[in-house]
C-alpha positions as protocol buffer text, in pm:
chain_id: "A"
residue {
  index: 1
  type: UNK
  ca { x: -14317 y: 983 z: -14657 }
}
residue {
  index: 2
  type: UNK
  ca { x: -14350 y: 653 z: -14811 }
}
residue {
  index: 3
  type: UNK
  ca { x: -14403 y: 646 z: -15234 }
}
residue {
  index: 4
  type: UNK
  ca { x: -14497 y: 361 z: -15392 }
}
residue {
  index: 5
  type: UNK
  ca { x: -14254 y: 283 z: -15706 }
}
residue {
  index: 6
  type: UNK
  ca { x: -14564 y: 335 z: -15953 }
}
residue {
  index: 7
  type: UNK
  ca { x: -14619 y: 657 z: -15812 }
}
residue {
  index: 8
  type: UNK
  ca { x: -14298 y: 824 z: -15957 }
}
residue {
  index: 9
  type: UNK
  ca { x: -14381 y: 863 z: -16287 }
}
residue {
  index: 10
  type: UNK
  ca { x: -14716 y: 1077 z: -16211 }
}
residue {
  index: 11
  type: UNK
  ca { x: -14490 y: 1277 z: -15965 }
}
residue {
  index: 12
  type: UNK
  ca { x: -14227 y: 1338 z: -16269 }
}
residue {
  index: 13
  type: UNK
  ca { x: -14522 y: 1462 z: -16474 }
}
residue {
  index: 14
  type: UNK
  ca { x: -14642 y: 1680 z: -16221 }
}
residue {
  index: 15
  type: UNK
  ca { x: -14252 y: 1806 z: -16124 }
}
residue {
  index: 16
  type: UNK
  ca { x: -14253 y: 1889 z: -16502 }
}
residue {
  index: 17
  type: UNK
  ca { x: -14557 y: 2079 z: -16550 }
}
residue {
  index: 18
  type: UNK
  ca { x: -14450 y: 2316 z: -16224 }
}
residue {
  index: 19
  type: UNK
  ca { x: -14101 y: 2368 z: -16427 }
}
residue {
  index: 20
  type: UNK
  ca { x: -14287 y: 2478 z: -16730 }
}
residue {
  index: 21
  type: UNK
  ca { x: -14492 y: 2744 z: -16471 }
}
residue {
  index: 22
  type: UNK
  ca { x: -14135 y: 2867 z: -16322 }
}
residue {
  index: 23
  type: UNK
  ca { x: -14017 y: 2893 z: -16718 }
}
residue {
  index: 24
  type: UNK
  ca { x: -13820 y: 2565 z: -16747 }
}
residue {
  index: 25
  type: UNK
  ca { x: -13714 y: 2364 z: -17013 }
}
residue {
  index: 26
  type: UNK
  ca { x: -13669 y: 1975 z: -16872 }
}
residue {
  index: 27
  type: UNK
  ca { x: -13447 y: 1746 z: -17071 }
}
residue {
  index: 28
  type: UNK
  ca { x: -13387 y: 1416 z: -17005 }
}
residue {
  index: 29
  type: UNK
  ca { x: -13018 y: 1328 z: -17168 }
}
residue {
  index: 30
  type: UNK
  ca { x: -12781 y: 1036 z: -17166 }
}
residue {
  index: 31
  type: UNK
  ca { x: -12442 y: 1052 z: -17031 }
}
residue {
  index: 32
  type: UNK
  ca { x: -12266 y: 1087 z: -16699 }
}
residue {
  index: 33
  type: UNK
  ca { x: -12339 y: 1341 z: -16535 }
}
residue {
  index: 34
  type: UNK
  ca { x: -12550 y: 1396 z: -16212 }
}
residue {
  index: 35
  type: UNK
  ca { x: -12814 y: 1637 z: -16360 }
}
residue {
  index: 36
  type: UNK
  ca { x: -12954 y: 1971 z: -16192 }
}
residue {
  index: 37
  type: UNK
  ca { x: -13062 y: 2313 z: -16303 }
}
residue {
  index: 38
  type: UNK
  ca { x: -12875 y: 2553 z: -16517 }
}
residue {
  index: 39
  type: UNK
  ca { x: -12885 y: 2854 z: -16714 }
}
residue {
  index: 40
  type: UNK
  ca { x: -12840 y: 2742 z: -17144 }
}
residue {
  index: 41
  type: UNK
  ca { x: -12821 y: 3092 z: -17331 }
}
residue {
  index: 42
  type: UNK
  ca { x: -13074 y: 3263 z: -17124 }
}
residue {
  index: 43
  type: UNK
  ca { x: -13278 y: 2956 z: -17110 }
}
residue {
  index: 44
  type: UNK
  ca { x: -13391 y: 2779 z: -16756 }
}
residue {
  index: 45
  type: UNK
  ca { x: -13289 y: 2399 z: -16822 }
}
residue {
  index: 46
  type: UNK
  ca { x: -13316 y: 2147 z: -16610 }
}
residue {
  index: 47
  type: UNK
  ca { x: -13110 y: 1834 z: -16700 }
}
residue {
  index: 48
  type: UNK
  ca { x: -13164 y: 1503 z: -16611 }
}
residue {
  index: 49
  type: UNK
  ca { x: -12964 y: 1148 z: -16680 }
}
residue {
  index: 50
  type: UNK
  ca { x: -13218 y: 923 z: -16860 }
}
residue {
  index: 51
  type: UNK
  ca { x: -13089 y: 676 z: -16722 }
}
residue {
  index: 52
  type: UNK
  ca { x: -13146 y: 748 z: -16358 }
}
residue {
  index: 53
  type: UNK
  ca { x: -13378 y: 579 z: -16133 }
}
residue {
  index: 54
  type: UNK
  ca { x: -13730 y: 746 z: -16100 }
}
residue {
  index: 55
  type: UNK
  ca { x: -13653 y: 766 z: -15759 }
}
residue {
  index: 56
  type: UNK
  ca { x: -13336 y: 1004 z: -15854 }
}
residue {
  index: 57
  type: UNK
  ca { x: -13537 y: 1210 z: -16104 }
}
residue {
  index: 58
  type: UNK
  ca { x: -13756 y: 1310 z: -15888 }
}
residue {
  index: 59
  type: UNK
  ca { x: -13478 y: 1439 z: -15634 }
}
residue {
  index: 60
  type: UNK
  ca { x: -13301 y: 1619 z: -15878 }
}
residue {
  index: 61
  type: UNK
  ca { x: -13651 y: 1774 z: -16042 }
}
residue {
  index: 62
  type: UNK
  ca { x: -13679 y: 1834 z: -15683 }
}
residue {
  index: 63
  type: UNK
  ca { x: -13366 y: 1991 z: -15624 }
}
residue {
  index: 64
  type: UNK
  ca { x: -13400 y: 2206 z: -15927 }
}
residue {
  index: 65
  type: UNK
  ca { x: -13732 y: 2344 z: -15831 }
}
residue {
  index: 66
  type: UNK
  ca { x: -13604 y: 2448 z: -15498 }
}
residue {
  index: 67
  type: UNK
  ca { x: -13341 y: 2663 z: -15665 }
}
residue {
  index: 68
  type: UNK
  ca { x: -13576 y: 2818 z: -15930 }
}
residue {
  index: 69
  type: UNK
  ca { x: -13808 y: 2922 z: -15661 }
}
residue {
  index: 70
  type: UNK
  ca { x: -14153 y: 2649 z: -15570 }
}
residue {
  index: 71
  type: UNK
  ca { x: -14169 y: 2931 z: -15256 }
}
residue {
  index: 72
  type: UNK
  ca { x: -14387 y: 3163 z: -15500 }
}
residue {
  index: 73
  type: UNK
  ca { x: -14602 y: 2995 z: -15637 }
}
residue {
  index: 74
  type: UNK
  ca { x: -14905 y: 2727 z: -15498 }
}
residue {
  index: 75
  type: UNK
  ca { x: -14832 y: 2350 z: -15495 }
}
residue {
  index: 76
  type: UNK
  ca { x: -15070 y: 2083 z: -15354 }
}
residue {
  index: 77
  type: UNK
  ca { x: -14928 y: 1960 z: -14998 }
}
residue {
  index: 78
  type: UNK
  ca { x: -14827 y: 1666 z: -15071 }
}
residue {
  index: 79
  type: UNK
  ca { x: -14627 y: 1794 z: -15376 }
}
residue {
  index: 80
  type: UNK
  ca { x: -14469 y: 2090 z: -15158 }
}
residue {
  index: 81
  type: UNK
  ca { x: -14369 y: 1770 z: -14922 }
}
residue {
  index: 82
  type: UNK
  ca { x: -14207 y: 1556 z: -15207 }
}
residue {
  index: 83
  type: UNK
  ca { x: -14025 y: 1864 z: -15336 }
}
residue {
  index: 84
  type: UNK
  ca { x: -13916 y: 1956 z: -14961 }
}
residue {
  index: 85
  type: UNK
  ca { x: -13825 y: 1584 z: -14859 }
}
residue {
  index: 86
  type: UNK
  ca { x: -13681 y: 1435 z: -15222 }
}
residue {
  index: 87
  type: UNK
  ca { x: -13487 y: 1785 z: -15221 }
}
residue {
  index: 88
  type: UNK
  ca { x: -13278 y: 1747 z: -14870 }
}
residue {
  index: 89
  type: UNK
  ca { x: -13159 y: 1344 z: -15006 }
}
residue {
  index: 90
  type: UNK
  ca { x: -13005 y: 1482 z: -15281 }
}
């Protein structure tokens, strides 16, 4: 699947809004570390280097709402095929 650069912010916001339905927090932080999903007192975080590439964000928002579960619940198909695709790079 080919995504055009200006398309990765709109697929951020949309990764985002799904992690809210699954019970998510996302936080984009600075520092070095890879990012991914965790548990933060009994809170579902995903993390995320700010400073990534959008392409990167969107494989570990990807990544992270493989693990929480995307099976579930309805997503578009072309969604479902970013999550499944952008998921396997990481």
């Amino acid at each position: 699947m080919k995504i055009r650069e200006k398309e990765f912010e709109e697929i951020i916001e949309d990764l985002k809004s799904i992690a809210a339905q699954l019970g998510a927090k996302v936080r984009f932080e600075k520092g070095d570390f890879a990012g991914g999903y965790c548990i933060i007192n009994e809170d579902k975080v995903i993390v995320i280097n700010k400073m990534a590439n959008l392409q990167r964000k969107v494989m570990i928002l990807s990544a992270a709402l493989k693990e929480l579960g995307v099976d579930e619940i309805y997503l578009s198909p072309r969604i479902r095929e970013i999550i499944d695709e952008m998921a396997d790079i990481k």
